[in-house]
N, C-alpha and C positions, 0 to 999 in steps of 0.2 A: 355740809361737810364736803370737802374738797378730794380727800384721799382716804383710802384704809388700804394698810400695810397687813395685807396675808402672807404670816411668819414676823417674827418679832425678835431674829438673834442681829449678831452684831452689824452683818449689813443694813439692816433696816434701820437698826437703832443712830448708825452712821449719819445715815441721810436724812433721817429725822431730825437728828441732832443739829445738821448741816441746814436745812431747810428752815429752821427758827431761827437759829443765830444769825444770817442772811435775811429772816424776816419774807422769806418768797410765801411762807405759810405759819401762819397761827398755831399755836397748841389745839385751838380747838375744832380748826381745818383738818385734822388729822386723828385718824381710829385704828386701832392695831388689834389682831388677834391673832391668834395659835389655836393647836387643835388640845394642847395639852399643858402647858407650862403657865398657869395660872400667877406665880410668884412673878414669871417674867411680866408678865404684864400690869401686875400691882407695881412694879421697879419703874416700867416706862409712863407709865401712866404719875406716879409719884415724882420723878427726875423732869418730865417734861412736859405734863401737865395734859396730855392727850386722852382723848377716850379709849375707852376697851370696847369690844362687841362680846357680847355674852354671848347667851341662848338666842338672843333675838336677833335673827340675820338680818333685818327687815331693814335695819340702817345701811346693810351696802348697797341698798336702792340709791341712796342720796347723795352716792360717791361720784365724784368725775370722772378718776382715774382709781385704778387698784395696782397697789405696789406686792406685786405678789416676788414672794424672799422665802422661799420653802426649801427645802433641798431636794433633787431631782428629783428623789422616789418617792418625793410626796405630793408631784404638782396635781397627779389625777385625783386623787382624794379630796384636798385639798378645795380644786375647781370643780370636781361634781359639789360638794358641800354648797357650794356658796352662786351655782348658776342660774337658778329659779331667778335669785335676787337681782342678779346684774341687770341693768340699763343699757339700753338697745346704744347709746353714744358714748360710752365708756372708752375708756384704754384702758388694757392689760399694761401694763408697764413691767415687765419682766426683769429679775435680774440674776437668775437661775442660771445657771453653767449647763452649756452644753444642747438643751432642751429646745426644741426650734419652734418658730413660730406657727406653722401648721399643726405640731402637736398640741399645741395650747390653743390654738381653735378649735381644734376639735375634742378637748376637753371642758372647754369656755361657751363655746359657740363662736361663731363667724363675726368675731368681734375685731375693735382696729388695735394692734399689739405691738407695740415697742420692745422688743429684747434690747440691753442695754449691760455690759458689764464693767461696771467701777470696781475698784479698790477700797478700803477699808480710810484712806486717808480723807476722804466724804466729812468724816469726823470733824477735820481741820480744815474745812473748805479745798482740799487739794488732789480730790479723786482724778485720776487721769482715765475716764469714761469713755469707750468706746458705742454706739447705738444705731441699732440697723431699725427700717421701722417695713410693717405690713405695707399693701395695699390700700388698705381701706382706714389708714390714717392720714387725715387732711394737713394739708398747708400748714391752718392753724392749729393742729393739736400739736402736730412737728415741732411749731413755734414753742406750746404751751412747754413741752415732755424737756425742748431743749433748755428751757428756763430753769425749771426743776434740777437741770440734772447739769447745766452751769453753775448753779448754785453752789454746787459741792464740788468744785473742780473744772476743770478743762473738759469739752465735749468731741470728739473724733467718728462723724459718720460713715459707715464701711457696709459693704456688700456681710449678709448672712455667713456665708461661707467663709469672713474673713474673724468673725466675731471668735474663732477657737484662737488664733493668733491674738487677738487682743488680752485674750483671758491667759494664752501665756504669756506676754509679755506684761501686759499691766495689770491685770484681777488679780497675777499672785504675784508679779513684780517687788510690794514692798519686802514680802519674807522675806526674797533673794537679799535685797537690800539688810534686812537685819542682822540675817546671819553672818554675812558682809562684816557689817559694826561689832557683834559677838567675837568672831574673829578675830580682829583687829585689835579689841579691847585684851582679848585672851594674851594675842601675841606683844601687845604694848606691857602687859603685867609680867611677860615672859622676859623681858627687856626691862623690868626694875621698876616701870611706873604705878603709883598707888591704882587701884579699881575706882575712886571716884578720879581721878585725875585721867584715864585712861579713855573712859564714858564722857568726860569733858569735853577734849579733844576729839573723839571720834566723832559726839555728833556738832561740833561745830564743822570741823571736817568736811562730812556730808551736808550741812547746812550752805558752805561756801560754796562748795564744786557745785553743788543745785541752782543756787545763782546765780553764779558763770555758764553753766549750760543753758541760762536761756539765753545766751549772747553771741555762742559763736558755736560751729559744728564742735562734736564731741573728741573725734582724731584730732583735729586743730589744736584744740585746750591742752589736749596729750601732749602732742609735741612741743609745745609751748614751755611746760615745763620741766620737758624731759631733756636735760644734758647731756654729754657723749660726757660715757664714764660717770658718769654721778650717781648719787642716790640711787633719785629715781629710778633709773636707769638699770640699776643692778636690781631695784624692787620688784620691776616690770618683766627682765627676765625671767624672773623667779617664777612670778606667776605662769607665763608661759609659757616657760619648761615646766609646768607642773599641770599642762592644761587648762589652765584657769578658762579660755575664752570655749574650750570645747565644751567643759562644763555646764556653763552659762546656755551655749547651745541645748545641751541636752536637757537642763532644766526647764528651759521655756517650749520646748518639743514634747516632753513628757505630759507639763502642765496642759499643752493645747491636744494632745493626743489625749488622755484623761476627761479633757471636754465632750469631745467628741464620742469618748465611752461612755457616760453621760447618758448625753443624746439617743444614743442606740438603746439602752437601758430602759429607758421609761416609754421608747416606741416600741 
């Protein structure tokens, strides 16, 4: 066995998902467990063909890596449960908010730890993943973790201290983006078009402008199709008299400041 994912909700099940369909890992490369959610685990283990760990912890001996996916105030629990077992060459692979790497040593042991936080699009190979790594992970595991976590997306390595910025801008990046579409859809219904017609449009929309952003800076693309007087033009005010981009700010300030309480929390 290759990995076991401590914690089994939707980030895990993401990258899971993302990890077979890419072929970087087997169904049977891969073990999941919780401390409580039994049904979850009959679902992932049914959907994707992976093992479960029960009672017997004695299989996270034979892990490489551990994808630990808890939520913050359960990493101590959690990593006492499961520390007897771990192997002295292990990665922690972390994708916990907030929660730093020295705490998770020393709930783990002085092990080598990747904190890493992606987004939920892992799902569809499109995680845009930020990963800062310890000390005492090598060359080659760096190589190994970045594999893994290409898999499911683009990889961006950054200092610890920047990983709260990643988590707001990209770990909860897509919401922003949905609500975005929710909107849009609202206001395209508000303006006479049907609800599947409106959700058509909107995400091709977003489908197009995604593929023009990897082409050219983001202000460029703006201007590009913004005309004096036009449309656009009067749509974009809008937004701005209405604060759209302060928002935006305070959303991804909020999210990264939220990490950071987090962090504080479980130390």
């Amino acid at each position: 066995m290759k990995i076991v994912c401590i914690g089994a909700g939707s980030m895990a099940e993401a990258m899971i998902n993302g990890w077979i369909r890419k072929r970087i890992l087997r169904p049977g490369d891969i073990a999941v467990m919780n401390k409580s959610d039994e049904d979850r685990l009959d679902y992932l283990e049914h959907e994707y063909g992976v093992r479960k760990v029960d009672d017997d912890l004695s299989a996270i001996s034979e892990a490489k890596f551990l994808l630990l996916a808890v939520k913050p105030k359960d990493v101590g629990v959690a990593l006492a449960s499961v520390r007897e077992f771990i192997r002295k060459d292990v990665v922690i692979l972390s994708v916990v908010a907030g929660v730093s790497i020295d705490a998770i040593q020393k709930a783990a042991g002085d092990h080598a730890v990747a904190r890493a936080m992606p987004n939920t699009s892992a799902h569809v190979g499109k995680s845009a993943t930020g990963v800062v790594w310890s000390k005492a992970v090598t060359k080659e595991q760096q190589y190994e973790v970045r594999d893994l976590l290409n898999s499911i997306g683009s990889v961006t390595v950054v200092g610890e201290d920047k990983l709260h910025g990643v988590t707001g801008v990209a770990g909860s990046g897509p919401a922003y983006l949905y609500l975005m579409a929710e909107a849009m859809v609202e206001a395209g219904m508000e303006e006479g078009l049907e609800h599947m017609d409106a959700m058509r449009l909107v995400r091709q929309t977003f489908l197009g402008a995604a593929d023009m952003m990897q082409h050219d800076d983001f202000s460029v693309l703006r201007k590009k199709i913004t005309s004096p007087n036009g449309t656009t033009q009067a749509g974009l005010n809008a937004l701005i008299e209405n604060g759209f981009k302060e928002a935006v700010h305070e959303g991804v300030k909020s999210a990264a400041a939220r990490s950071k309480e987090l962090g504080k929390e479980f130390s």
